[in-house]
N, C-alpha and C positions, 0 to 999 in steps of 0.2 A: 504493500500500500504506500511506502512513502516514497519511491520514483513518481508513482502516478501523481501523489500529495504533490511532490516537487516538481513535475513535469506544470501542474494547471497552477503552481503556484507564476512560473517563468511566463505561460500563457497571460495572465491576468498582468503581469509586469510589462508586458511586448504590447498589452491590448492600452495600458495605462501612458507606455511611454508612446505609442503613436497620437492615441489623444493631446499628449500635451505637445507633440514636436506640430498637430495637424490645427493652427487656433482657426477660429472660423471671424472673417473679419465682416465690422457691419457696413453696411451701404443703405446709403438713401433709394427711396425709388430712382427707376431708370427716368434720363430725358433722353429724350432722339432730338436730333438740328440735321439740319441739310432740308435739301427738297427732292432728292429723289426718291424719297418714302412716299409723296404726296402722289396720286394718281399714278401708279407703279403698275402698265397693264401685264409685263415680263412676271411679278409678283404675283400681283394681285393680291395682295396686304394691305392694310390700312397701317399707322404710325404705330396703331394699338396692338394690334395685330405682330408686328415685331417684335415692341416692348412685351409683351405678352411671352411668345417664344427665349426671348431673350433673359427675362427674369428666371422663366422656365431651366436654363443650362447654366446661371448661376447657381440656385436650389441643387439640380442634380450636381454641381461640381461637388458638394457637401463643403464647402468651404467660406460661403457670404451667411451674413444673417442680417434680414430686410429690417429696416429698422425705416419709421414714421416720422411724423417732422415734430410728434412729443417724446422721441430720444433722450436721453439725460444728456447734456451738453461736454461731460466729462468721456464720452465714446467716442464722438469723433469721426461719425460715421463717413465714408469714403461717398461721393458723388461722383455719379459716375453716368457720361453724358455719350451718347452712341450715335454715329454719323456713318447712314452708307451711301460713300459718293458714287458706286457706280453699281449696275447691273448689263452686264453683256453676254452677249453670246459669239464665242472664235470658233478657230477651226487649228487644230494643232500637225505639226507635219508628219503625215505616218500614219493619224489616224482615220477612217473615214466618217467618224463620227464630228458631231461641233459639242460645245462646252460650253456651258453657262459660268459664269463668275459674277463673281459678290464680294466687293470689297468693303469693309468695315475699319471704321478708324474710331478706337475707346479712347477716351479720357476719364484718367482716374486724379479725382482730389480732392482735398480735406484741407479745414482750417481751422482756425481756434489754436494752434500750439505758438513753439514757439515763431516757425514759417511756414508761407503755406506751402503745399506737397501740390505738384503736377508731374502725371508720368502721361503720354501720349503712346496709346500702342495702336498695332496694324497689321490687320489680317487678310487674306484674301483666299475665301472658297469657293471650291470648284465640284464639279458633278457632269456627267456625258449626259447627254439628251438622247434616253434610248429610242423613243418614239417620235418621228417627224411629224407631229402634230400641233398646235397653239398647247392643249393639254398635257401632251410630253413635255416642252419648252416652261410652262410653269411647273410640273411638276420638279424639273430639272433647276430649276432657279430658285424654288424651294429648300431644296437639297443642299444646293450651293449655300443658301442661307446660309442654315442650321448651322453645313460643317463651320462656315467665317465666325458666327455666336460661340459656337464650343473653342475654335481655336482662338478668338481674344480673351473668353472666360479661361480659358489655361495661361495664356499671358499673364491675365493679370493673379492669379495667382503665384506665379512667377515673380514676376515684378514685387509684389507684398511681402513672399517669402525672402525674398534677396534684402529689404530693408530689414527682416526682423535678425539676420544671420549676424555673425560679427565679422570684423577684417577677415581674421585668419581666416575662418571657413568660405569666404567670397575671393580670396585669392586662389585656395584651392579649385575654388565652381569656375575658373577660369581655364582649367583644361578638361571643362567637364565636356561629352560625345554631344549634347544637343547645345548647337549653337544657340539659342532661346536663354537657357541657365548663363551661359558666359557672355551671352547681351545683357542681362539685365546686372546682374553681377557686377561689369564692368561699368554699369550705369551707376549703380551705386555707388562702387569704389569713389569713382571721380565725382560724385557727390560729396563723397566725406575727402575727399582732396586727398586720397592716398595714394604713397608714387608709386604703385605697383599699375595703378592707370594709366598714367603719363606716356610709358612706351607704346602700348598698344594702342591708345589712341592716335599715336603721331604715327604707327603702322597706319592706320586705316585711313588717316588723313592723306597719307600718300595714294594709297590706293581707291578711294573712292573715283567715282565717273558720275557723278549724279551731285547736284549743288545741296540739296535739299542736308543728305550726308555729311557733305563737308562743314556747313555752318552749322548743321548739331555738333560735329565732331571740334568743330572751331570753338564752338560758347562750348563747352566741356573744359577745353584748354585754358580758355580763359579764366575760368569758373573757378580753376585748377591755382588760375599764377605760375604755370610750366612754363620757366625761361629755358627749358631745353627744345620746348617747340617753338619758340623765336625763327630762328636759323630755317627752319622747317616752310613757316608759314612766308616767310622773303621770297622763298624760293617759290613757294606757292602762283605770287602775286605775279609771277613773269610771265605778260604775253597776256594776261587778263584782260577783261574789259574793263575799264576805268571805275564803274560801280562797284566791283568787286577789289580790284582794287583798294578802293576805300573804305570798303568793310576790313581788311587785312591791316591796315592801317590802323584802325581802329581796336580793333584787337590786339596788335602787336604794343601799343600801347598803355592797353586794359592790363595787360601780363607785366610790360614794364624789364627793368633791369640796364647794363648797360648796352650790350647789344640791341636792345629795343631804342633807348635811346637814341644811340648812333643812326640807327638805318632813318627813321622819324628826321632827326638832324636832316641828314641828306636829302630825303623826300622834300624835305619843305625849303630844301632851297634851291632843289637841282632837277625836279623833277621838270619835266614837259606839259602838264595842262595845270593848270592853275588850281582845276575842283582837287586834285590830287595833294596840290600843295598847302593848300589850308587847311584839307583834314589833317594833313601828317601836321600841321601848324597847331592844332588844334591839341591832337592827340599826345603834343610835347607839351603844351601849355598844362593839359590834365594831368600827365606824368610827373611835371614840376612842381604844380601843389599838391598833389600827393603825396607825393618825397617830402615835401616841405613840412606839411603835415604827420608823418609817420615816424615815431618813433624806432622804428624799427631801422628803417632808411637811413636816419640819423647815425645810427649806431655803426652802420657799414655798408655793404655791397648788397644786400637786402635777402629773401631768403633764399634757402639751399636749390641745388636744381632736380 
């Protein structure tokens, strides 16, 4: 009798410690924004209708609990606002079927502490259209939904779990198999401005091909005060359009040091268009009373890289 004793004692430990490793976080009702919920003949869902499914694969995640707007103010509940900007149907090479997709974009955020929390995530599901019919084609686009609802409800628990982890265990979620874990992971990091971020973000900065990418990757950097991606974002700016341009400017600034310095210097007095020259003019004027202002600055070469 006492293996058995000891075996359902270990049981009830493994059932007690997923409970507490699994919290279930609270959220306000859903909001939908966008307009292509509005008159969706591909759907055929109303806003409600969405929201409806959508609450639906929160619940089943087992991981939200819905909370009212007479909440106790001390929860903190997470609002969380659902936009699908597009509904289509392609055709993929290879296959002779077409494909419906449904793209969904969640925002998750909460206020009341000590700042507020915005995490933006982004799904996009898909499903073949088995029947060439208007009826297949919704059905198909239905489909599409659901899976886009189930894969941002996985995001975002994702994303919640990654804030409640510590450094160490988020540096390890950084070579974890599902790129998802080592996105949000890495989101955090460089939330709490730790430099095990700093490289891999200045990897990805090199490697992105999409603007959207690089100026999340950029206010990251920023965010950060990585004067090891200075160097990094210069190079960035060659051959650019002048607007972006002066976004790099502006950043390389925001980060500060002496190499920021210097290049800023340069820009504003050598550059060739003028809008160029006054932001980098600009950018050193905020750099200097910064400095001016920081104790820190005062003390030396400012901080580490």
């Amino acid at each position: 009798m006492k293996p058995v004793l000891l075996l359902a004692s270990c049981v009830v430990l493994m059932l007690g410690a997923c409970r507490w490793q699994s919290p279930r976080y609270p959220v306000a009702p859903v909001e939908l924004s966008g307009a292509t919920l509005r008159d969706n003949a591909l759907l055929g869902l109303d806003p409600e209708g969405v929201a409806t499914l959508f609450t639906a694969a929160l619940k089943d995640s087992g991981r939200f609990e819905q909370k009212g707007a007479e909440a106790p103010r001390e929860e903190r509940p997470w609002r969380m606002t659902l936009d699908v900007p597009f509904t289509r149907e392609v055709l993929k090479d290879g296959d002779p079927r077409s494909f419906a997709e449904v793209g969904a974009n969640l925002v998750l955020e909460r206020f009341g502490g000590s700042l507020p929390q915005r995490y933006e995530l982004v799904g996009l599901g898909e499903a073949p259209v088995e029947e060439d019919s208007p009826a297949g084609r919704q059905m198909a686009m239905r489909t599409a939904l659901t899976n886009v609802l189930r894969q941002v409800t996985e995001s975002a628990v994702m994303q919640l779990t990654a804030l409640d982890r510590s450094d160490e265990a988020l540096v390890l979620d950084l070579k974890a198999t599902d790129s998802r874990v080592r996105e949000f992971s890495l989101r955090t990091l460089a939330e709490r401005q730790h430099p095990a971020a700093a490289p891999l973000l200045i990897d990805r900065l090199k490697e992105a091909t999409d603007a959207e990418t690089v100026r999340r990757t950029m206010g990251s950097l920023v965010e950060m005060k990585a004067r090891v991606a200075v160097p990094v974002l210069i190079d960035l700016a060659r051959g650019r359009d002048l607007g972006f341009v002066q976004e790099i400017v502006f950043a390389v600034g925001e980060i500060g040091g002496p190499e920021a310095e210097a290049y800023l210097y340069t820009m504003a007095q050598g550059h060739d268009a003028p809008a160029v020259q006054a932001a980098a003019q600009q950018a050193l004027d905020t750099l200097y009373a910064s400095r001016k202002h920081s104790p820190a600055e005062a003390r030396g070469p400012g901080r580490a890289d």
